[in-house]
BAGUTI-648911 format. One record per residue (C-alpha): residue in three letters; x, y, z; residue number from 1. Coordinates in steps of 0.02 Angstrom, whole numbers, plus 50000, padded with zeros to 5 digits. Each point is the difference from the previous one (the first is absolute). Layout:
@residuo:ALA	c1:X	c2:Y	c3:Z	num:NUM
...
//
This chain:
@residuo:UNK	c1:54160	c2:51486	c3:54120	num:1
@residuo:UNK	c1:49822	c2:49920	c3:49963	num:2
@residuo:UNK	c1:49826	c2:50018	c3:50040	num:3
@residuo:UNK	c1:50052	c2:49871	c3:50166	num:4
@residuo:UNK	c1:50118	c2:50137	c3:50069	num:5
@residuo:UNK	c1:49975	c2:50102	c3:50120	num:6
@residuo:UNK	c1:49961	c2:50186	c3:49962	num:7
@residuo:UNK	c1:50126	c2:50109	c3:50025	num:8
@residuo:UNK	c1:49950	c2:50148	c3:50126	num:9
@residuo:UNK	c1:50035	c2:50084	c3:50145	num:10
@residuo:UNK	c1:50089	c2:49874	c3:50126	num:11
@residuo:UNK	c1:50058	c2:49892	c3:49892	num:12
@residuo:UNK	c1:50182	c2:49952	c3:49969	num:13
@residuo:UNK	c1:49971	c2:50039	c3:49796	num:14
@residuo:UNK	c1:49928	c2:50172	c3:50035	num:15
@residuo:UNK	c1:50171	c2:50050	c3:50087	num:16
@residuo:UNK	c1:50112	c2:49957	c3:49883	num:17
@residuo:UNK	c1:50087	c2:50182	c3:49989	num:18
@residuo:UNK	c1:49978	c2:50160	c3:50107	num:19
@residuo:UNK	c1:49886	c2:50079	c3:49906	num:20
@residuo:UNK	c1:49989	c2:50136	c3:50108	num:21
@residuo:UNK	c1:49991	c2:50167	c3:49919	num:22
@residuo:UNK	c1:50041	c2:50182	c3:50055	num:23
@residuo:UNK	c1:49868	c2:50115	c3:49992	num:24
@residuo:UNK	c1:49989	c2:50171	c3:50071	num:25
@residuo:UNK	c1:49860	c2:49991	c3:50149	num:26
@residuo:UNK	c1:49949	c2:49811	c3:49989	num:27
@residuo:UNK	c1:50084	c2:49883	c3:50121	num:28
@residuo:UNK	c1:49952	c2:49828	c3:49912	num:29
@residuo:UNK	c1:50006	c2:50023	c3:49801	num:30
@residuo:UNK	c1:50040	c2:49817	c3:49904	num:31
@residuo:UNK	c1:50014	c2:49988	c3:49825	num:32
@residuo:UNK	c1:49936	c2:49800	c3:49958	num:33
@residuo:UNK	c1:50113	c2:49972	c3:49855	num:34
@residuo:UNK	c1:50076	c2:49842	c3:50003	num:35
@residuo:UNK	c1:49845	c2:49890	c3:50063	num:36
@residuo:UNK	c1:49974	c2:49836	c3:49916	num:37
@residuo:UNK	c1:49873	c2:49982	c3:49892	num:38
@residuo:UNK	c1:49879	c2:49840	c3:49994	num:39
@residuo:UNK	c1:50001	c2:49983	c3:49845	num:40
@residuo:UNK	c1:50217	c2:50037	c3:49994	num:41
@residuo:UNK	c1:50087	c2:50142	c3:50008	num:42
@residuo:UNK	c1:50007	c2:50135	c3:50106	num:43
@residuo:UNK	c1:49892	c2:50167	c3:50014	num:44
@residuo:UNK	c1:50121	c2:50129	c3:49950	num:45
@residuo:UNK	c1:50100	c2:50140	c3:50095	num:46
@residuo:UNK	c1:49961	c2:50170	c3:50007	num:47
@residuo:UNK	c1:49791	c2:49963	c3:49945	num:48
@residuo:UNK	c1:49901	c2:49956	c3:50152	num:49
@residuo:UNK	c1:50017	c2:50085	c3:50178	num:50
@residuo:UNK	c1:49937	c2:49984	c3:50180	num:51
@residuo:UNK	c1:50001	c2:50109	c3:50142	num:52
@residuo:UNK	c1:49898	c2:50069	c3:50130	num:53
@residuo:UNK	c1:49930	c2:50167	c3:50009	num:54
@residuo:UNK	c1:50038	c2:50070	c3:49817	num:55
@residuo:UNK	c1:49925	c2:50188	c3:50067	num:56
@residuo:UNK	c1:50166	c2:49986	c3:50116	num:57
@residuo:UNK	c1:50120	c2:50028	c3:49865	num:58
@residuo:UNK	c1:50053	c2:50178	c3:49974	num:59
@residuo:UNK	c1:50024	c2:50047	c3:49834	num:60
@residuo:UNK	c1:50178	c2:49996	c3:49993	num:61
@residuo:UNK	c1:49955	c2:49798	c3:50044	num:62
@residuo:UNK	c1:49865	c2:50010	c3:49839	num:63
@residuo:UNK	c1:50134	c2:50057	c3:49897	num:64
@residuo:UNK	c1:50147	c2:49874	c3:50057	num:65
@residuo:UNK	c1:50027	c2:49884	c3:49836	num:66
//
């Protein structure tokens, strides 16, 4: 990918290239973004960066969940 490709983000086809659903006590929408392509090459990697809605949903059996 180069600096003419298009960005990677919600929508598009490269930002769904797994489930990356995750399951977290009390939150209805947690993704973990590993696995995005990078710009510059590569991929961000698993298990780093999250996004969900509503983090003071999760209970805190969710805040524990690995």
């Amino acid at each position: 990918m180069d600096a003419s490709s298009p960005v990677a983000g919600p929508g598009s086809p490269l930002f769904r290239a797994a489930d990356r659903h995750l399951p977290v006590d009390g939150l209805a929408n947690a993704r973990d973004l590993g696995g995005i392509p990078l710009l510059s090459g590569g991929t961000t990697p698993s298990g780093v960066f999250f996004i969900s809605e509503n983090l003071d949903q999760a209970t805190d059996t969710g805040w524990e969940q690995p």
